[in-house]
C-alpha positions as CSV (number, residue, x, y, z in Angstrom):
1,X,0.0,0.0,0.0
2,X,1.2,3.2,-1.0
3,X,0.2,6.4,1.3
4,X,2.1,9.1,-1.2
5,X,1.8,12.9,-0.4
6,X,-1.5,13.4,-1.0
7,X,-2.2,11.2,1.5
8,X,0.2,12.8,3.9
9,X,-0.9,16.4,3.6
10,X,-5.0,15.7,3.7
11,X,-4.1,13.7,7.3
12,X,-2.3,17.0,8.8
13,X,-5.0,19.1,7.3
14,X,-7.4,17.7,9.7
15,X,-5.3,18.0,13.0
16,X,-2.6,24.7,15.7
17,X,3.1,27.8,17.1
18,X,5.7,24.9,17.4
19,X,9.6,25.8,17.1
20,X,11.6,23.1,17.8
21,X,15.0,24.1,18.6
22,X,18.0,20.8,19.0
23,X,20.8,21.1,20.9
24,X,23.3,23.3,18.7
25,X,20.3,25.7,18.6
26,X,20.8,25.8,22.9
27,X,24.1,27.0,22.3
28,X,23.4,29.2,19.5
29,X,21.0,31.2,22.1
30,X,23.4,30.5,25.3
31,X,25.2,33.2,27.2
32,X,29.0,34.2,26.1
33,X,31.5,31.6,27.5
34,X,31.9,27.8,27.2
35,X,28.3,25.7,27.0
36,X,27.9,21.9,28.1
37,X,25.4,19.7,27.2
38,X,25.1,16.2,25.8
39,X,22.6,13.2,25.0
40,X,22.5,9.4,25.3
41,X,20.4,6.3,24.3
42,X,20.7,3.0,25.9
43,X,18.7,0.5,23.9
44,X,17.3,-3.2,24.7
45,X,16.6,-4.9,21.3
46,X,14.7,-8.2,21.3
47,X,13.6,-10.5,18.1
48,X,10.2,-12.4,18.5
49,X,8.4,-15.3,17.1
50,X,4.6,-15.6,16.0
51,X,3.7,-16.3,20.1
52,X,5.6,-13.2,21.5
53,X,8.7,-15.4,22.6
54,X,12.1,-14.3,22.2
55,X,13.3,-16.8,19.5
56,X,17.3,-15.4,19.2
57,X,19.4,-13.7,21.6
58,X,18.8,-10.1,22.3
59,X,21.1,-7.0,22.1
60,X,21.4,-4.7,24.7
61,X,23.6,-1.8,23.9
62,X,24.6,1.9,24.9
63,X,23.8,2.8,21.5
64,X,24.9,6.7,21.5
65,X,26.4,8.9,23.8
66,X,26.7,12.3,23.0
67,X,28.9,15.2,24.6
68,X,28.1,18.6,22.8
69,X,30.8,21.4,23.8
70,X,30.0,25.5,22.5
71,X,32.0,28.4,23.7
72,X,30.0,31.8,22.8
73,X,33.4,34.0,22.0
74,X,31.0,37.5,22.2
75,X,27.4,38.4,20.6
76,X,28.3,37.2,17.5
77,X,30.8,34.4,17.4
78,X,30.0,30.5,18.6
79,X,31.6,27.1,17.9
80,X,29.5,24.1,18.3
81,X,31.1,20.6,18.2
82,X,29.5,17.1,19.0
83,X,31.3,14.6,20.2
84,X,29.7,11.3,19.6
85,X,30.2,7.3,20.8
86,X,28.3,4.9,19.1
87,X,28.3,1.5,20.8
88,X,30.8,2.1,22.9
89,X,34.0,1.7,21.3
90,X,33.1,4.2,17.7
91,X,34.0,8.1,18.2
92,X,32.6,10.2,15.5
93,X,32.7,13.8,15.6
94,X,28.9,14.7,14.1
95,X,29.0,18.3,14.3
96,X,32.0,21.2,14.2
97,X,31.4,24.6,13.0
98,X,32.0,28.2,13.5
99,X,28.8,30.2,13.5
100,X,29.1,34.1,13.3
101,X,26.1,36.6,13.5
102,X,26.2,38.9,10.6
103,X,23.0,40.5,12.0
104,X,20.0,39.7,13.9
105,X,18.3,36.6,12.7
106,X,21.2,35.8,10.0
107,X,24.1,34.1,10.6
108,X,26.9,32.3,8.7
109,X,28.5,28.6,9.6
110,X,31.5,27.0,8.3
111,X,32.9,23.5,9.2
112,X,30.8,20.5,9.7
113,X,27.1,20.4,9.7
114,X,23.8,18.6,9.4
115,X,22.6,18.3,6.0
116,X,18.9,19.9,6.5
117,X,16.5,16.7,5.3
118,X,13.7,15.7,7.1
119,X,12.8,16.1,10.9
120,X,15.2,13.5,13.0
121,X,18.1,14.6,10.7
122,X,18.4,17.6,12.6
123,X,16.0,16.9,16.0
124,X,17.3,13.5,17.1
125,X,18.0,14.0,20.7
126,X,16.3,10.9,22.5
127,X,13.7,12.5,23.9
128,X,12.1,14.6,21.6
129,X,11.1,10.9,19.4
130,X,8.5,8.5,19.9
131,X,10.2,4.9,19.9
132,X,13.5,3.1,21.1
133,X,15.3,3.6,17.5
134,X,15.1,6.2,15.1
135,X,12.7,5.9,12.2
136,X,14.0,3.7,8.7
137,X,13.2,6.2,6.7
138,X,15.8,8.2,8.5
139,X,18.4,5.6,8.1
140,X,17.8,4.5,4.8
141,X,16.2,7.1,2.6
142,X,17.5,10.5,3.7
143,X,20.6,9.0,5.5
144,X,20.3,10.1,9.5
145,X,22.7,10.9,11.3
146,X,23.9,13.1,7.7
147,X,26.2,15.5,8.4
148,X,29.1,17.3,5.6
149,X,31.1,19.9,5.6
150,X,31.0,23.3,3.9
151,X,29.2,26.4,4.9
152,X,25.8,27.8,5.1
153,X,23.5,30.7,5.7
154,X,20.9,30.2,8.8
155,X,18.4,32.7,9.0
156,X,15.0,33.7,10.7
157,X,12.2,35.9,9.2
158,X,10.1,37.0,12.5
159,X,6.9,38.4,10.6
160,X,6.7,35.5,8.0
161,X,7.3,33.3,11.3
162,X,9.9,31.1,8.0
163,X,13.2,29.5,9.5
164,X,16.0,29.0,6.3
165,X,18.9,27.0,5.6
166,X,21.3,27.4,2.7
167,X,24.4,25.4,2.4
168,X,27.1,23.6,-0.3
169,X,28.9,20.9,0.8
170,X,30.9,18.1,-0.2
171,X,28.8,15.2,-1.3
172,X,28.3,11.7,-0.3
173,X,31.6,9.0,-1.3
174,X,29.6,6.6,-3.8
175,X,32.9,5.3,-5.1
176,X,36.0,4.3,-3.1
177,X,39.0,3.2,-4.6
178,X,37.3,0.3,-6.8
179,X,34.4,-0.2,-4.4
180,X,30.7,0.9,-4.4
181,X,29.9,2.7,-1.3
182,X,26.0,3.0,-2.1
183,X,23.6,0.0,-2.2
184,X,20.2,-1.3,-3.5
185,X,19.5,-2.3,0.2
186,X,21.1,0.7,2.3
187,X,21.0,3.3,-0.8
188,X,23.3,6.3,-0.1
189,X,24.0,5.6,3.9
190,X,27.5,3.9,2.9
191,X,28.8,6.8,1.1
192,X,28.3,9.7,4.6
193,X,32.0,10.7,4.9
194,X,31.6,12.3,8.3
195,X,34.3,14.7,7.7
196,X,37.0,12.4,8.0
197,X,39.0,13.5,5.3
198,X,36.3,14.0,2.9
199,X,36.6,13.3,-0.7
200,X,35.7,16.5,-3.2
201,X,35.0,16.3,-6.7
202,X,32.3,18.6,-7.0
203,X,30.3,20.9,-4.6
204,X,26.5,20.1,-3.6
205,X,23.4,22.5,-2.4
206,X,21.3,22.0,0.3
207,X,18.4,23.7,2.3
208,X,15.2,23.4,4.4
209,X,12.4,26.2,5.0
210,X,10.2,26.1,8.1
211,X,7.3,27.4,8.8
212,X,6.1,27.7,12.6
213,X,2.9,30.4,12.1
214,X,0.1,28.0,13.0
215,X,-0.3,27.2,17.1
216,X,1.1,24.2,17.8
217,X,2.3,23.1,13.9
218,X,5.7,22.8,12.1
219,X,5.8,22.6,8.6
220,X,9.4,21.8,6.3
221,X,10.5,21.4,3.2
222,X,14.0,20.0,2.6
223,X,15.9,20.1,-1.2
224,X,19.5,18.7,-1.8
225,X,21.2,18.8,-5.3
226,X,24.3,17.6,-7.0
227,X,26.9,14.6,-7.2
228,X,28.1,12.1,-5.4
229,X,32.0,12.1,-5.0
230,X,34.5,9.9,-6.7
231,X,38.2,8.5,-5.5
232,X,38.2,8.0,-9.4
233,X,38.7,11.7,-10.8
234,X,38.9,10.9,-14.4
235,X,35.5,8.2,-14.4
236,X,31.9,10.0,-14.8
237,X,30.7,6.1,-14.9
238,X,31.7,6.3,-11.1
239,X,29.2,9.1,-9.6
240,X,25.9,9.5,-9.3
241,X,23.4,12.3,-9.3
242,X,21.4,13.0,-6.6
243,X,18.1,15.5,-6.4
244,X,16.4,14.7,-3.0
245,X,13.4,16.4,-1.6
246,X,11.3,16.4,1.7
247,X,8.4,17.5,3.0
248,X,6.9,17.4,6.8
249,X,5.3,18.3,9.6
250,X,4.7,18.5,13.4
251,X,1.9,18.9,15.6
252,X,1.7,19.4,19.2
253,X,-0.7,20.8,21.4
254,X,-2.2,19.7,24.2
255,X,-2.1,16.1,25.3
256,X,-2.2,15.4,20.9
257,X,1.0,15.3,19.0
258,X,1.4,13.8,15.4
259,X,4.3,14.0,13.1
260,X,4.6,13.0,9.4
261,X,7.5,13.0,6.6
262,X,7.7,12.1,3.1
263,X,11.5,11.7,1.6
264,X,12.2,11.2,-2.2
265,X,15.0,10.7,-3.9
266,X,15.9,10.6,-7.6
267,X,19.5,9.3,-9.2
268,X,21.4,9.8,-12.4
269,X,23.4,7.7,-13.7
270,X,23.1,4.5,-11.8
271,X,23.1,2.1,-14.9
272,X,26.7,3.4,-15.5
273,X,27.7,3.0,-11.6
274,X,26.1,-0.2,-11.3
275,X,27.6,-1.9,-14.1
276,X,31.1,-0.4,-13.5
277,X,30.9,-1.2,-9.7
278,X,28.6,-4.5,-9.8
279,X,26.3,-2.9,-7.3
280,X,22.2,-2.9,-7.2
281,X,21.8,1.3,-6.6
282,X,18.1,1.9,-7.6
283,X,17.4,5.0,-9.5
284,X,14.7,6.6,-7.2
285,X,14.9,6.1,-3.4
286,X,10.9,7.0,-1.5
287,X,10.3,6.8,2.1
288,X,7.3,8.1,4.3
289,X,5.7,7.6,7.4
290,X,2.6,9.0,9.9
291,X,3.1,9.4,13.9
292,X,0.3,10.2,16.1
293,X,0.3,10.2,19.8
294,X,-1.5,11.2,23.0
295,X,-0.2,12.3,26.6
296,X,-2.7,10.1,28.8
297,X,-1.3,12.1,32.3
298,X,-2.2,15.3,30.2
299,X,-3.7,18.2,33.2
300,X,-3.2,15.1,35.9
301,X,0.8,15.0,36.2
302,X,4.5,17.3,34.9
303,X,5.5,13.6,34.1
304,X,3.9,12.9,30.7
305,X,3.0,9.3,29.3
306,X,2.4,9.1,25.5
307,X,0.7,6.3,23.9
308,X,1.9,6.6,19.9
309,X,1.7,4.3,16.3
310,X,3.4,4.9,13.5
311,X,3.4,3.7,10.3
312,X,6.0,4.0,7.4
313,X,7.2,2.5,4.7
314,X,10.6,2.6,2.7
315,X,11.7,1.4,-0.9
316,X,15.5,2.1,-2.0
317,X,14.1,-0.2,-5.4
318,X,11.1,2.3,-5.5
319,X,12.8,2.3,-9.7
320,X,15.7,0.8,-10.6
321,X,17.3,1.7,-14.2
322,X,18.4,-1.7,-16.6
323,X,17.0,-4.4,-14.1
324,X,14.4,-5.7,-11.8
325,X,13.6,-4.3,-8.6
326,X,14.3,-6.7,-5.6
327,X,10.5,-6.4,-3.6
328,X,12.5,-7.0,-0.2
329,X,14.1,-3.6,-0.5
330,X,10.5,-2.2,-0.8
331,X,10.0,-2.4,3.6
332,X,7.4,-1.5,5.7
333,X,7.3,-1.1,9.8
334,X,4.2,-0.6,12.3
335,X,5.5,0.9,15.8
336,X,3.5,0.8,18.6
337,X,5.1,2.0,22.2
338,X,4.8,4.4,25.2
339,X,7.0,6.8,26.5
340,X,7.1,7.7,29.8
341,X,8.7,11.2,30.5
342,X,10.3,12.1,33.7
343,X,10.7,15.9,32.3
344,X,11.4,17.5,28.7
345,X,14.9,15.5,28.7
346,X,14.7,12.2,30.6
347,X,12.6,9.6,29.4
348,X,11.9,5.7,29.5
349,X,10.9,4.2,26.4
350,X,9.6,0.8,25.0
351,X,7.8,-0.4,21.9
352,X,6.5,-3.2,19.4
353,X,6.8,-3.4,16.0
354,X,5.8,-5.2,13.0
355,X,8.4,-5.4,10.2
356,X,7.3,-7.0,6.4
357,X,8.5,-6.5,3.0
358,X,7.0,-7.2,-0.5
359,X,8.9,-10.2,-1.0
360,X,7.3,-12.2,1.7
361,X,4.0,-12.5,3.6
362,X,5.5,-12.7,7.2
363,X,5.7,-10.1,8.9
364,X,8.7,-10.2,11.7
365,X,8.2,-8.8,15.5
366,X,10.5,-7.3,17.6
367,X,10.2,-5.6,21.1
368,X,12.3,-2.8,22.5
369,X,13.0,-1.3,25.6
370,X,15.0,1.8,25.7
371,X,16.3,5.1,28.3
372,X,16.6,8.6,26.9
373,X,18.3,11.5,28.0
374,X,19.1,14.9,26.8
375,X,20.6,18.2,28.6
């Protein structure tokens, strides 16, 4: 079943100021001098059979822990790095840059940054998500946690209540000396290069406009354009182009929140790359999904307990270019879960899912458990 963006739009329609701000945004508005803060995720993940019984062993894993470190150098100047592990033993750094003020609501960044795509791209602090993991469509489609370096304009327009977001950037690695770093399964996640010594053959665009002028509501829409990058200077068969586009939104008011996100990507060239590199890239990546949710201790407790679903569905062989689409990379996941917050940045999590794809009729369930902090 495929809920495209009509489908997504006429189900916000029928849902009021919401600005989200992540944690680089904390330091951004922090006072001068150096600013601490930091996030981590501790996850339980457990595989089930048709009666609800764990049927292989579990995983139970301090999935990310997160140091962010500012320093506010006067009223215009900031840098804001993020210091990241990842299962204990990976360090990434996910974020670096030097933001400076050229005037009031308008500010320029250089160094390493979030691509703008989608909502948990940039808002992916444990708490401020329904459910244990992040969303597929985040990992797969736009790829979460992106993040490139170049530099960028961020700006505010207060009586048109519109956040913006321009940047170029390096592009994603889709070929590595001889080897594909993009997939039919994972599409473009393998080809992040993190800022570690980052491959440049040409220069991409990014950018995102929000709008947070309706009570409670966030709307976005997220564009990136260009080429992948190529250890191969001389081989055009070895890159890829990419057009990606997004659109969402977020509601929360009350004891009713709901969120939703549609992701598509188009390639060029990936008969050329897959036949050069013996790799399954599809031509046009599409991922989507709907989140609603209800705070049950709404007007009876601070502590708030949301009961949520979600439904998405992801397709890195939405087309393919020169041979058949493999229906297993066309996946979809039903989430059901509470989470039970101790205040805006501590939280307890768990939920149940329902994983299928087109290739087969069973679907596969899984439980997880999961903690959530964020300060």
């Amino acid at each position: 079943m495929k809920l495209h963006i009509y489908v997504l739009a006429l189900s916000f329609l029928a849902l009021p100021t919401l600005k989200a701000q992540n944690s680089s945004e904390n330091i951004l508005g922090g006072k001068e001098g150096l600013i601490i803060g930091g996030y981590g995720q501790i996850d339980g993940n457990f595989n089930l059979d048709n009666d609800n019984k764990m049927n292989s062993n579990g995983k139970l894993d301090v999935h990310r822990l997160v140091t962010f470190l500012g320093y506010k150098f006067n009223d215009k100047a900031t840098f804001v790095s993020e210091l990241e592990y990842e299962h204990v033993v990976e360090l990434y750094v996910e974020q670096a840059f030097l933001d400076y003020k050229i005037k009031d609501n308008m500010s320029v960044q250089a160094g390493l940054m979030l691509i703008p795509m989608g909502i948990q791209n940039l808002y992916h602090e444990p708490p401020t998500f329904n459910g244990v993991e992040r969303t597929n469509v985040d990992k797969y489609i736009v790829p979460t946690t992106w993040r490139e370096i170049g530099v960028g304009l961020n700006g505010r327009l207060d009586e048109q209540s519109i956040n913006y977001q321009l940047m170029v950037v390096n592009g994603p690695l889709g070929y590595e000396e001889g080897s594909a770093n993009f997939s039919g399964k994972k599409g473009l996640r393998g080809g992040r290069q993190k800022g570690a010594e980052a491959t440049v053959t040409d220069f991409d665009f990014a950018g995102r406009l929000s709008y947070f002028g309706m009570l409670g509501w966030n709307f976005g829409a997220s564009f990136y354009k260009g080429n992948s990058e190529t250890t191969d200077f001389e081989a055009d068969s070895t890159q890829v182009g990419l057009t990606m586009m997004g659109v969402d939104a977020r509601y929360n008011n009350g004891p009713f929140q709901a969120r939703g996100q549609y992701i598509l990507a188009n390639l060029e060239n990936t008969a050329e790359y897959n036949a050069k590199t013996g790799a399954d890239l599809g031509s046009k990546l599409l991922g989507y999904y709907l989140e609603a949710g209800y705070n049950v201790l709404d007007g009876k407790s601070e502590n708030e307990l949301i009961v949520f679903g979600r439904y998405e569905n992801y397709n890195t062989h939405e087309e393919t270019d020169g041979f058949d689409a493999n229906a297993a990379y066309d996946r979809t996941d039903k989430t059901f879960g509470l989470m039970y917050k101790l205040n805006k940045g501590a939280a307890f999590k768990a939920d149940y899912q329902l994983k299928s794809n087109e290739s087969s009729v069973e679907e596969t369930k899984h439980l997880n458990l999961g903690v959530a902090v964020w300060f």
